[in-house]
RODO-2510 file (C-alpha; in nm, 4 decimals, decimal comma):
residues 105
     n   res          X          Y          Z
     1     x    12,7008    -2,1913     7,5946
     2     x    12,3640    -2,0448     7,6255
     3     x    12,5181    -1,7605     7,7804
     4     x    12,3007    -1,4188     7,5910
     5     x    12,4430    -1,1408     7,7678
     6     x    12,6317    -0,9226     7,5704
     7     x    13,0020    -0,8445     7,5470
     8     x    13,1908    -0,5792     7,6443
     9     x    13,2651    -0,4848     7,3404
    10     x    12,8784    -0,5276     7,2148
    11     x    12,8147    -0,2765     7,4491
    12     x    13,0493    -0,0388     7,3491
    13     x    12,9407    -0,0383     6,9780
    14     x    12,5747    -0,0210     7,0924
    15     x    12,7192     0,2649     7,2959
    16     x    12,9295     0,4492     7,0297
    17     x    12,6199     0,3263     6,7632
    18     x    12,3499     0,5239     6,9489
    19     x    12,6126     0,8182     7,0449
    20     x    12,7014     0,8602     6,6559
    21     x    12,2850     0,8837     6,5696
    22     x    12,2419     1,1281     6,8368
    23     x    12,5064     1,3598     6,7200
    24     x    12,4037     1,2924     6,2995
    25     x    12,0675     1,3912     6,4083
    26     x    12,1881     1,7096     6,6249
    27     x    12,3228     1,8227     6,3276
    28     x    12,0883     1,7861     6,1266
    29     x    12,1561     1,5213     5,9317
    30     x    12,4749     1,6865     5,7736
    31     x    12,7821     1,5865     5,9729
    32     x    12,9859     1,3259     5,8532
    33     x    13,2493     1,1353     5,9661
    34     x    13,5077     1,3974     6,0032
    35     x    13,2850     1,5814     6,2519
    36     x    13,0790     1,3561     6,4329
    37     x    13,4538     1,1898     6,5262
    38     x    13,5396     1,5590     6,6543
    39     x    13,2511     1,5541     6,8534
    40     x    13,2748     1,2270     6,9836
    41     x    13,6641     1,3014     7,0778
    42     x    13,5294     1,6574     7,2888
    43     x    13,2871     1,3948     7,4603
    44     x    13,5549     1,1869     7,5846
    45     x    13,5271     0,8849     7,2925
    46     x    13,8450     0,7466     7,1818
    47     x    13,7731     0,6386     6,8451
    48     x    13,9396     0,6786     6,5366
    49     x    13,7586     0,8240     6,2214
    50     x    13,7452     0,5189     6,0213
    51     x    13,5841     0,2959     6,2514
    52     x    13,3382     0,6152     6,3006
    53     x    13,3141     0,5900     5,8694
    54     x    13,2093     0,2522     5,8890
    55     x    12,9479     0,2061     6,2225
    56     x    12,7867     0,5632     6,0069
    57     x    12,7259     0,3410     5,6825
    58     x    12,6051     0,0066     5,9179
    59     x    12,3540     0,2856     6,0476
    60     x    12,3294     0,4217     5,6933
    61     x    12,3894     0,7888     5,8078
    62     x    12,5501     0,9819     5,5338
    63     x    12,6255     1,3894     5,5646
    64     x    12,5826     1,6261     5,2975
    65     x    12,8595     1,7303     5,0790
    66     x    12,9449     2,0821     5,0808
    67     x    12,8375     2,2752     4,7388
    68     x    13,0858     2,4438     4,5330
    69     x    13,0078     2,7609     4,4959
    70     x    12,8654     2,7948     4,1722
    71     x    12,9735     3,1282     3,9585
    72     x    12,7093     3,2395     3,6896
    73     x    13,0043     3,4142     3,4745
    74     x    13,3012     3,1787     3,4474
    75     x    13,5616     3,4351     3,3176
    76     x    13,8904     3,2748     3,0860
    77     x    13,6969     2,9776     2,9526
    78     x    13,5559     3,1452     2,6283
    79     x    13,6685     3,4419     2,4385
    80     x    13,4579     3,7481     2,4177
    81     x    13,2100     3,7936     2,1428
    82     x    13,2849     4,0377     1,8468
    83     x    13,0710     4,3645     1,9036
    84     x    12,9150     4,3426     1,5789
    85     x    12,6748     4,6301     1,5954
    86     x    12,9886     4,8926     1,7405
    87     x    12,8153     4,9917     2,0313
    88     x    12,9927     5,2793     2,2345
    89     x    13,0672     5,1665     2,5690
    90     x    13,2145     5,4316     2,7288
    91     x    13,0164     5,7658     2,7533
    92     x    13,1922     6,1133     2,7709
    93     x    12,9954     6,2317     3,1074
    94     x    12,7238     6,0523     3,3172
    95     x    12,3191     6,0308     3,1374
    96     x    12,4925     6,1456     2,8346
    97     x    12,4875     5,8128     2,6279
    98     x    12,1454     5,6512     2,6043
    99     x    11,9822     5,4162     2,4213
   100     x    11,6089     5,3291     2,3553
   101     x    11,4714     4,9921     2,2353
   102     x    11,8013     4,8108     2,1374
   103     x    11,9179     5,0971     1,9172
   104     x    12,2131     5,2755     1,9855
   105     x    12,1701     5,6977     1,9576
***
């Protein structure tokens, strides 16, 4: 019973454990489980992404979420602003319509 070495299947997690930090850290620290399985499959693994999902929290490896872009001028959520002061937006010929210091010629 005092038997220490490991299993096969210990081995195989160490394995897979110290395959799935190698390619996290390739990436920089942004793959997650979707793509480090990808990788693991061109490497000859055969391991499914969930069991990749769960040996990358044991090792507490967690990729970065992409970013929605962000847009600065969301267009259709608010209606546009009365033009109180009238200005002219629409010139007859180019440098013909100018204005200095706010006020409108």
């Amino acid at each position: 019973m005092g038997d220490d070495a490991p299993t096969a299947r210990q081995r195989r997690r160490a394995d897979l454990d110290a395959e799935i930090t190698r390619l996290f850290e390739a990436s920089g620290g942004t793959y997650g489980s979707p793509r480090v399985t990808q990788d693991l499959h061109e490497a000859g693994w055969r391991v499914s992404q969930n069991t990749v999902g769960a040996r990358m929290v044991e090792l507490g490896l967690s990729g970065r979420r992409r970013r929605k872009p962000r847009s600065l001028t969301r267009q259709g959520k608010r209606p546009a602003a009365p033009d109180l002061v009238r200005r002219k937006f629409a010139a007859p010929a180019a440098d013909v319509l100018w204005t200095c210091c706010g006020a409108a010629m």
